[in-house]
matplotlib code that plots the C-alpha trace (Angstrom):
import matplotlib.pyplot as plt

x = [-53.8, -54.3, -51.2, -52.5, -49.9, -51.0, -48.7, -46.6, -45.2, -46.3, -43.9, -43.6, -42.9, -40.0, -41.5, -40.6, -39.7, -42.8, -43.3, -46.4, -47.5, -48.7, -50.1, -49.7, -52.4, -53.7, -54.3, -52.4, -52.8, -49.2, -48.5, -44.7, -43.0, -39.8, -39.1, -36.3, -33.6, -35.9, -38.8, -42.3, -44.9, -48.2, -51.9, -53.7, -57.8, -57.8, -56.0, -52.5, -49.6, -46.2, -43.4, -42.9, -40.2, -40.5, -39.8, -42.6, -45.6, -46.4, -47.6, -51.1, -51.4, -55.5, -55.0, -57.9, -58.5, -61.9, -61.6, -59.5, -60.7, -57.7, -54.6, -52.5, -54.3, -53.8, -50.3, -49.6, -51.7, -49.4, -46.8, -47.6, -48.5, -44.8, -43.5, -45.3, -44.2, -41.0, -41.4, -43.3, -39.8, -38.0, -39.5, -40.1, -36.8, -35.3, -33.7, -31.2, -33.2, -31.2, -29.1, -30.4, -28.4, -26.7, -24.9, -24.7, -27.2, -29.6, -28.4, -27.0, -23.0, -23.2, -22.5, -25.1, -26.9, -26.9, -29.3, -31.9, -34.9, -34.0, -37.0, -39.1, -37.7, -34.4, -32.4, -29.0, -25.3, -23.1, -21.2, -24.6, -24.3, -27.6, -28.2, -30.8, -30.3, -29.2, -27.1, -24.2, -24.8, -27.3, -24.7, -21.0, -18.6, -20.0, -22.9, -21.3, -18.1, -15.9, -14.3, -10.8, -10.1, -9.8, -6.7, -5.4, -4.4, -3.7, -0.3, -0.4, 2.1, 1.6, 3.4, 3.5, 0.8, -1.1, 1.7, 1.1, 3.8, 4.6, 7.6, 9.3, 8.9, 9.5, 6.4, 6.4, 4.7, 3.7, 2.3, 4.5, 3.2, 3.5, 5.7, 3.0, 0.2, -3.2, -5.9, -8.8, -11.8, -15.1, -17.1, -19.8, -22.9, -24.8, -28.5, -29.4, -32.4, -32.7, -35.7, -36.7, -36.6, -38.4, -35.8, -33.3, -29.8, -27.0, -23.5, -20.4, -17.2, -14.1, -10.7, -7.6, -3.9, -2.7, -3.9, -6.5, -8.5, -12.1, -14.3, -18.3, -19.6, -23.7, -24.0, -24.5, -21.1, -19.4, -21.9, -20.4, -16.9, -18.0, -19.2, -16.2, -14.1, -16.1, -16.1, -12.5, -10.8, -13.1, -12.1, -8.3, -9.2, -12.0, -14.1, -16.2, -19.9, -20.7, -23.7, -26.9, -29.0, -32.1, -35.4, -36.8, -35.1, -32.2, -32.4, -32.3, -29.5, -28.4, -28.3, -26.3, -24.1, -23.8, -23.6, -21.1, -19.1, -18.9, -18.1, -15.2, -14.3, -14.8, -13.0, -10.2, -9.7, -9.8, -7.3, -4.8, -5.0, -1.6, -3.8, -6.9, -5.8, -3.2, -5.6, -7.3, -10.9, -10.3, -7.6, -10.8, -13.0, -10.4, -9.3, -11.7, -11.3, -14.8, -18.3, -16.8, -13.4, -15.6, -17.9, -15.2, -13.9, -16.8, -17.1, -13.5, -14.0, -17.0, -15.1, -12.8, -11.9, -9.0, -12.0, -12.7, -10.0, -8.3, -7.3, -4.5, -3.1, -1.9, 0.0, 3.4, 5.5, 9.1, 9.3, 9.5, 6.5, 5.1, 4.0, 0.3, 0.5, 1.8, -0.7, -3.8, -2.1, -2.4, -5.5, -7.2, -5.1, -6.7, -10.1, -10.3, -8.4, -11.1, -14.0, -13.0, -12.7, -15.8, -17.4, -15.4, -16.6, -20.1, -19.8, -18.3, -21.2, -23.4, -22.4, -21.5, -25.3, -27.0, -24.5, -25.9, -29.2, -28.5, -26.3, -29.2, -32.2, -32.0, -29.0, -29.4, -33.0, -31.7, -29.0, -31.9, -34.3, -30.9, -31.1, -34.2, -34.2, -31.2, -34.0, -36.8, -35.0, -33.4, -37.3, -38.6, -35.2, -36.1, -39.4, -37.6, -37.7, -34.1, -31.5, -28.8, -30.4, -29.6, -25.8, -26.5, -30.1, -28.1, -25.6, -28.1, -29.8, -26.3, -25.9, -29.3, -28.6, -25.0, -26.6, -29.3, -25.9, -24.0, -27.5, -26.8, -23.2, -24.0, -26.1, -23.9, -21.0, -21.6, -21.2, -17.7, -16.0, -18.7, -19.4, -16.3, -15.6, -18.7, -17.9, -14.3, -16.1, -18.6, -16.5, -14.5, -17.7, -18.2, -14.5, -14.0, -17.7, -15.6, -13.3, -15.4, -15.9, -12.4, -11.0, -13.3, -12.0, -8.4, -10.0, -11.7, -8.0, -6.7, -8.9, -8.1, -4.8, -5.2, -7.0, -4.6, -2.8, -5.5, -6.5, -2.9, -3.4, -7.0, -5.5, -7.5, -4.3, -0.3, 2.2, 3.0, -0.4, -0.2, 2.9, 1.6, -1.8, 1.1, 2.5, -0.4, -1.7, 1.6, 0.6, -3.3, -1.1, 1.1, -1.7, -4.0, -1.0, 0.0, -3.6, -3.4, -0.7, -2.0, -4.7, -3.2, -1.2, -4.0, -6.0, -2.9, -2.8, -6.1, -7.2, -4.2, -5.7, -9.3, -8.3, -6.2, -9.2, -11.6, -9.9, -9.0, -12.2, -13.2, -10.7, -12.0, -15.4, -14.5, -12.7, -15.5, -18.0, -14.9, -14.4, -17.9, -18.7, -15.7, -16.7, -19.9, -18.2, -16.8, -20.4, -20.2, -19.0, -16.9, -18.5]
y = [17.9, 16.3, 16.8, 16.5, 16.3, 16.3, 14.3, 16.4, 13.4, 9.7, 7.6, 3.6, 1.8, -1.1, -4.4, -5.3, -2.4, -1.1, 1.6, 3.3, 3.7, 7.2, 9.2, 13.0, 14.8, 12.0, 13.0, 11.3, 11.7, 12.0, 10.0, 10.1, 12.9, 12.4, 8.9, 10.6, 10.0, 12.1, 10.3, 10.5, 7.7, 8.6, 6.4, 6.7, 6.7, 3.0, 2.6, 1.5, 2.8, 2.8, 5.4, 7.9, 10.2, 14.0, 15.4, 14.0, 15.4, 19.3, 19.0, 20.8, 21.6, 21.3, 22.0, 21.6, 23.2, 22.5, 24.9, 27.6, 27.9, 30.0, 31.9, 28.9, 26.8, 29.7, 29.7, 26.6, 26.0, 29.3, 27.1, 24.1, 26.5, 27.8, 24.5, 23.1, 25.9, 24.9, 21.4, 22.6, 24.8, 22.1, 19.5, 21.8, 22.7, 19.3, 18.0, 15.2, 12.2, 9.5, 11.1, 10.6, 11.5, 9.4, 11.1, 9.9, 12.6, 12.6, 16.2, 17.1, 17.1, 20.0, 19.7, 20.7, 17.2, 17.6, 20.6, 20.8, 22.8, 25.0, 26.3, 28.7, 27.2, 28.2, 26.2, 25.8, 24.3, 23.4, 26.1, 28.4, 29.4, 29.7, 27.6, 25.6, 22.2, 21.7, 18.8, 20.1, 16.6, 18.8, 21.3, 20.6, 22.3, 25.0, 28.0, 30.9, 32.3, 32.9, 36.1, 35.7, 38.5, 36.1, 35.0, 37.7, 39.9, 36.9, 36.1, 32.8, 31.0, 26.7, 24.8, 20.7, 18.7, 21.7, 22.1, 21.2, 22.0, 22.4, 21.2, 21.7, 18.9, 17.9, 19.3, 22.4, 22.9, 19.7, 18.3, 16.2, 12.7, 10.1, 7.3, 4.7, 5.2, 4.9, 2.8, 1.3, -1.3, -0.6, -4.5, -6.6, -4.5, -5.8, -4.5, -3.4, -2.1, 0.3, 1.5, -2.2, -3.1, 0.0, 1.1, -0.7, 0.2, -0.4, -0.5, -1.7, -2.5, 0.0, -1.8, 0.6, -1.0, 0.5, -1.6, -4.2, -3.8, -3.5, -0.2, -0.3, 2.9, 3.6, 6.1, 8.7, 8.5, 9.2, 11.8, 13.5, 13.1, 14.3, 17.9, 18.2, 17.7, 20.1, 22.7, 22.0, 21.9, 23.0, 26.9, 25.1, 21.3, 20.1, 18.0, 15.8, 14.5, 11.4, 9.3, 10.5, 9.7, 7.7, 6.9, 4.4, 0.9, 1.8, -2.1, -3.3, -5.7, -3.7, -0.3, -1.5, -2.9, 0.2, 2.9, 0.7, 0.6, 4.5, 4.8, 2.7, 4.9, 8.3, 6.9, 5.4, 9.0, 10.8, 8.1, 9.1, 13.1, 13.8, 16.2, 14.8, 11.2, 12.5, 15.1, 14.3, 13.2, 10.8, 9.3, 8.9, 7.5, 4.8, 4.1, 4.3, 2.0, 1.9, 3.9, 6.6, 7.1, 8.2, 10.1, 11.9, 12.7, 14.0, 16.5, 17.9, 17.7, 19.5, 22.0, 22.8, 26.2, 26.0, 25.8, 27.2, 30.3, 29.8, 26.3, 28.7, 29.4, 26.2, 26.1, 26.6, 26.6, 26.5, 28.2, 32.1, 34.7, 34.7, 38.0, 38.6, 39.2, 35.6, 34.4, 35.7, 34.3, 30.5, 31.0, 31.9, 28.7, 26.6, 27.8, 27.3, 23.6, 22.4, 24.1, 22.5, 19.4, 19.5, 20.0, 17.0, 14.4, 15.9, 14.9, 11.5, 10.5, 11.0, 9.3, 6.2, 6.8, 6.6, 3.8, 1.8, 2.1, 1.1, -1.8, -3.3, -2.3, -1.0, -3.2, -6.3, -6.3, -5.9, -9.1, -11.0, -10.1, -11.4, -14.4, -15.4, -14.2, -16.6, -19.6, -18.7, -19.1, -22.0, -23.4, -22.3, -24.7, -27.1, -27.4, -28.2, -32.0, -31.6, -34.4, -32.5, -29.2, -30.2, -29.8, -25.9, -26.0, -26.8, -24.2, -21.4, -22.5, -22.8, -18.4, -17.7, -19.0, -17.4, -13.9, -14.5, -15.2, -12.4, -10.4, -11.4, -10.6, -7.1, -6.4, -7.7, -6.1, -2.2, -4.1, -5.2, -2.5, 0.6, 0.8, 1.3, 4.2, 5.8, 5.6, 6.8, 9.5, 10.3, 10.4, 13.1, 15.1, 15.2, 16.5, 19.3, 20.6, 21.6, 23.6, 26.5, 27.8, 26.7, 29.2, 31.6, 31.8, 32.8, 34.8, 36.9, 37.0, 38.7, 41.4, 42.0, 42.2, 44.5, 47.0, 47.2, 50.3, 52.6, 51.3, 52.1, 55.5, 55.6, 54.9, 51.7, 49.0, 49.9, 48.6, 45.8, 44.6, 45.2, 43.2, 40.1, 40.3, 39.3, 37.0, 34.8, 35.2, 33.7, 31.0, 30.3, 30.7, 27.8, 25.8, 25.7, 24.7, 22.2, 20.5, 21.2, 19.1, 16.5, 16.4, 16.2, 13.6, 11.5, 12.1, 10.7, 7.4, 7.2, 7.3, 5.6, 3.0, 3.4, 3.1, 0.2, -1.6, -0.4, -1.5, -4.5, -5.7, -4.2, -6.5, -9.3, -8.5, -8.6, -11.4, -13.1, -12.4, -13.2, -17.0, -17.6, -16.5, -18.4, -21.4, -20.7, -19.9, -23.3, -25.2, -23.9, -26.5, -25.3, -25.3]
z = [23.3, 19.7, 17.0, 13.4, 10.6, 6.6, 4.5, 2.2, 0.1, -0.7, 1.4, 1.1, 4.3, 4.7, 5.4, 8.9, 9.8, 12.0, 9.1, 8.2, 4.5, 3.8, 0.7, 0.2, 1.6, 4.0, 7.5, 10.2, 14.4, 15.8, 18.4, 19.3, 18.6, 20.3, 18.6, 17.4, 14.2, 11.8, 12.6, 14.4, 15.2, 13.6, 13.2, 10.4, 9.7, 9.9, 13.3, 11.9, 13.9, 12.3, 11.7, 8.8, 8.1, 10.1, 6.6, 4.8, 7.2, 8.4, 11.7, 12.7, 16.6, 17.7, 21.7, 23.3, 26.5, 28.6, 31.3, 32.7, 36.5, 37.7, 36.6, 37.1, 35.3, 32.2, 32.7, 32.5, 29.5, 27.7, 28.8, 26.9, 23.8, 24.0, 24.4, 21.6, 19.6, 20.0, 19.0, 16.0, 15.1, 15.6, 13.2, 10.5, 10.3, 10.7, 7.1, 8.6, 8.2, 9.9, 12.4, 16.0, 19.1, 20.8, 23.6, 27.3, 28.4, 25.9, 24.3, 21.2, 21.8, 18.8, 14.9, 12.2, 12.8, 16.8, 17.3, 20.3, 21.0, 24.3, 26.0, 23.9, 20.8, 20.3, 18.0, 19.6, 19.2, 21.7, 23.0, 22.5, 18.6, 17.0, 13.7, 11.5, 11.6, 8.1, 6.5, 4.3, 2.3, 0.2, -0.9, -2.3, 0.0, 1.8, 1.4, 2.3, 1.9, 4.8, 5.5, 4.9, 7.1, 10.2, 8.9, 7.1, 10.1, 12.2, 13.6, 14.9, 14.5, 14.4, 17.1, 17.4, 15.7, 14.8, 11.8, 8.7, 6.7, 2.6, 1.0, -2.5, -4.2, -8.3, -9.5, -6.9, -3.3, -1.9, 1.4, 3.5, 2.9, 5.7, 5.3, 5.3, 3.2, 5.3, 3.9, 5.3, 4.3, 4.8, 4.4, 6.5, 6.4, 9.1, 10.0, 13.8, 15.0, 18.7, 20.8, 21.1, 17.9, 16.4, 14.3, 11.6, 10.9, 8.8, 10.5, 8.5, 9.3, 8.7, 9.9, 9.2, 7.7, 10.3, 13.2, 11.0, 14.0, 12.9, 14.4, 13.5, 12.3, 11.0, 7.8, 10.3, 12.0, 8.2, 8.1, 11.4, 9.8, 6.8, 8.8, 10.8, 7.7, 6.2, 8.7, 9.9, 6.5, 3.5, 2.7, 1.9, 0.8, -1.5, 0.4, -1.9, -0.6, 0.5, -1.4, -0.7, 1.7, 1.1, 2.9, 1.0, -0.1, 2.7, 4.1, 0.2, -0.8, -3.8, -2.3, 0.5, -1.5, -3.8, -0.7, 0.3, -2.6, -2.5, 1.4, 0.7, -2.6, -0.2, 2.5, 0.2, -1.0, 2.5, 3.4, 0.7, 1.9, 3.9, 5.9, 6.3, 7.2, 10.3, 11.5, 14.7, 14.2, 11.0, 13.3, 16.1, 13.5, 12.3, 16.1, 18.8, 21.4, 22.8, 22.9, 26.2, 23.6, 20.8, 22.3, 24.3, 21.0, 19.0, 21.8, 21.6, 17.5, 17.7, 20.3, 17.8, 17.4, 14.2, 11.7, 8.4, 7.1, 11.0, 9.6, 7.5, 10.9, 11.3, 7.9, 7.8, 3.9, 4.5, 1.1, 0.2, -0.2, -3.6, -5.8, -4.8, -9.2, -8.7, -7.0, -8.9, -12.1, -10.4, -9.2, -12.5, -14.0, -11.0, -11.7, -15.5, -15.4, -12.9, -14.5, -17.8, -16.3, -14.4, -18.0, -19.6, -16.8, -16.6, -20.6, -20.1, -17.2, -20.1, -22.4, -20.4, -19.2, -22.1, -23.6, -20.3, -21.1, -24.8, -23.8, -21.5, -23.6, -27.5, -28.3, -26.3, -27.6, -31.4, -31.0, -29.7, -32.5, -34.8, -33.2, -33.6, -37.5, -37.8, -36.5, -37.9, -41.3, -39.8, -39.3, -42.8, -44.4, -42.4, -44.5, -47.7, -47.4, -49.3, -48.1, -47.8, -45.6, -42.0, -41.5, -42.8, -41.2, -37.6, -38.1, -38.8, -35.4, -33.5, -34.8, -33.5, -30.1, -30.4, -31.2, -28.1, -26.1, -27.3, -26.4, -22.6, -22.8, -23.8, -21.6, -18.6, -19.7, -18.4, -14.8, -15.8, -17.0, -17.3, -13.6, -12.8, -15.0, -14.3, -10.3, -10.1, -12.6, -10.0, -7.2, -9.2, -10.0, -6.3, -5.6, -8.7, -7.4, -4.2, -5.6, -6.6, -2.9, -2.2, -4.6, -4.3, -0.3, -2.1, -4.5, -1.5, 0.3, -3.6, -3.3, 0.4, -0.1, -2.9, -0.6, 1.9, 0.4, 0.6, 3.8, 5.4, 3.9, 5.6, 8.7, 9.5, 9.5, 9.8, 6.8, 9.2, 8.7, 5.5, 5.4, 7.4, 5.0, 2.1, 4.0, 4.9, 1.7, 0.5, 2.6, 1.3, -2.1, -1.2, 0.2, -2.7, -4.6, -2.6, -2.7, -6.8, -7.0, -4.5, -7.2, -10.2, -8.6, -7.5, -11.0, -13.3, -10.7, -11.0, -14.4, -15.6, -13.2, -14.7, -18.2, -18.2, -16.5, -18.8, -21.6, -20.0, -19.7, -23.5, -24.9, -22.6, -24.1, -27.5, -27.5, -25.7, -28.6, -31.1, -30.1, -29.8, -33.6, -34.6, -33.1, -34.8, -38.1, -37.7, -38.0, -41.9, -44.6, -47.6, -50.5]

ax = plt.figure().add_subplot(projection="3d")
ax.plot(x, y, z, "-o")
ax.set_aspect("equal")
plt.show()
């Protein structure tokens, strides 16, 4: 049996890392399919054997059968067709680059980025639910909206650690905060490889304040956190993304710097959430012991059964039921503060763009063509033979090389103080992107509610339902308010933060270019 696979795109391979340089439309011989992690081992018309991205090929099955002496020997040939067909299924619907499994047994243990081919080619979660093996990284939030109705005519009531209650506070409904605020650093990106040195990794370090004991986690592991925070908490908190993934340049110095830059910025935020730092499987990523403890508790995470509009269940405002009128009036308010803002960042990303590329091209280039105007003409006076030409003559060389100076220092300073604000920017593009779908979940609740008249009168719930349909959507009311005022709370700290930095290091920049052409003024007699 020969496996074909045309290239779809061009794809670069890292050096050293047994990675097979392919162009689009090139035809490759698959040799491995199950080298797993979003990757297949292919050879190419010259011989060359290396690895290449599942996503980048389309495979092309060529069985070849010699004879068929017996009805057997049929069958079992079917059998490898449906098997194959399977395998087929399964790569062309495999977006999730870099996870691989890593279970004891070989299996996925569920999740959007565990799925396995069952016999016949059946994509399947744990616990039997069919689904495509798509990674939520591609889409803020979520894709579709849940049916609020699971909660709506629910009346669970939250016991223990399942609670999470809301408080009054001074600016209204409020989480209850922990005592000690969880943070964590994520540092020491070291590279591992697996499969015999096949395949490269990058594992960092995250050690939590609350025991400074370090636990090693690869991108993929935040990328599992990041679906079960997703799926566990995303129809009432905005869960922003985490950076992209990448193929190409993943073992480069500056992109591992950079991705981890924003790990520690996404994590830093999930830290400061009152919710999502005390629930369950953040506290596993921060604190696993060893390799059985976190494995044992990505199966119960991925078990959960308090996900999505359920996770409402569990809340539990000590605080009275609000007007559904009420409600609908915050929500709209909600809605048109975050869209607005959205805009307003979307505006200031670029504009701190395009002032980046100016800073390091356009204007750096201009102070350098100033400073070499300011020689030249220092060159031609030169030429004058006149006595008393060299004490301006030196001066208009010293402004030349202050101007190519100045030239560097502009183009230096967007990593001082414009990275920053464009980050903490970026991270908030990710987070207001979320709240869409989260309100739109509430929204759906609204207009349940409002039917629930004319569906007493038809009979299909009683006015208690009716009544508990207010109440919980009291309680979805109270919830996004809480998390509105977790974020307004978190935006003033942190661009009261941002701006004082930026401006910090404006003045510093200023100042800079201010002593030098004063020093340079200085070179100047009075006439």
């Amino acid at each position: 049996m020969a496996v074909k696979a045309q290239v779809l795109y061009d794809f670069t391979a890292e050096p050293g890392n047994n990675e097979l340089t392919v162009k689009e439309g090139e035809i490759l011989t698959v040799t491995n399919q199950n080298v797993g992690g979003g990757w297949v081992e292919a050879q190419n018309s010259r011989g060359t054997v290396g690895l290449v991205p599942e996503d980048y090929i389309e495979v092309k099955t060529i069985l070849i059968i010699s004879f068929v002496f017996d009805l057997t020997s049929l069958y079992r040939a079917l059998d490898e067709i449906r098997k194959l067909c399977g395998i087929i299924f399964s790569s062309v619907y495999s977006f999730d680059e870099e996870w691989d499994d890593d279970s004891d047994d070989g299996k996925s243990t569920g999740g959007y980025g565990g799925s396995q081919v069952e016999e016949g080619g059946t994509m399947q979660r744990a616990g039997g639910h069919s689904t495509m093996k798509l990674s939520l990284n591609k889409f803020p939030g979520f894709s579709k909206t849940p049916n609020p109705e699971v909660y709506l005519l629910t009346k669970h009531i939250a016991k223990g650690d399942e609670r999470l209650p809301i408080y009054t506070g001074e600016v209204g409904p409020v989480w209850l905060y922990p005592q000690t605020q969880l943070d964590c650093v994520v540092a020491d990106p070291k590279k591992g490889s697996k499969m015999y040195g096949l395949k490269s990794y990058i594992e960092y370090q995250v050690t939590p304040n609350t025991t400074n004991r370090p636990v090693n986690h690869r991108y993929k592991h935040f990328d599992w956190l990041y679906e079960r925070l997703v799926e566990k908490f995303a129809c009432a908190l905005p869960i922003p993304c985490l950076p992209d993934k990448q193929v190409t340049g993943r073992f480069e110095e500056e992109f591992i710097k950079m991705r981890m830059e924003r790990l520690q910025g996404w994590m830093s935020r999930m830290c400061r959430h009152p919710v999502i730092s005390n629930s369950e499987v953040f506290q596993l990523f921060l604190n696993y012991r060893d390799e059985k403890e976190w494995k044992l508790g990505k199966r119960r995470a991925e078990k959960d059964e308090i996900v999505g509009v359920k996770i409402f269940s569990n809340i539990d405002p000590e605080l009275p039921e609000l007007d559904p009128a009420q409600v609908e009036q915050k929500y709209e308010m909600y809605s048109q503060f975050t869209r607005s803002m959205d805009n307003s960042v979307k505006e200031l990303l670029a504009v701190g763009h395009l002032h980046w590329k100016r800073c390091t091209g356009p204007l750096q280039k201009e102070y350098r063509q100033i400073g070499k105007a300011f020689q030249n003409l220092s060159s031609v006076f030169n030429t004058s033979a006149y006595p008393r030409e060299s004490t301006l003559t030196e001066a208009l060389t010293a402004t030349g090389k202050t101007y190519e100076e100045i030239a560097e220092i502009v183009a230096e300073q967007p990593k001082k103080d414009l990275h920053f604000l464009m980050e903490t920017n970026l991270e908030y593009k990710g987070l207001l992107g979320c709240f869409p779908d989260t309100i739109t979940v509430h929204k759906a609740a609204i207009d349940k509610v409002k039917e629930a008249d004319h569906l007493v009168v038809m009979n299909k719930i009683s006015q208690q339902d009716k009544l508990i349909m207010e109440k919980n959507l009291s309680t979805m009311s109270y919830a996004l308010q809480a998390e509105m005022n977790h974020f307004h709370s978190n935006r003033i700290y942190d661009y009261n933060r941002l701006m004082q930095f930026y401006l910090e290091e404006q003045v510093k920049f200023y100042e800079t270019i201010a002593e030098k052409l004063k020093k340079t003024l200085g070179q100047y007699t009075t006439m």
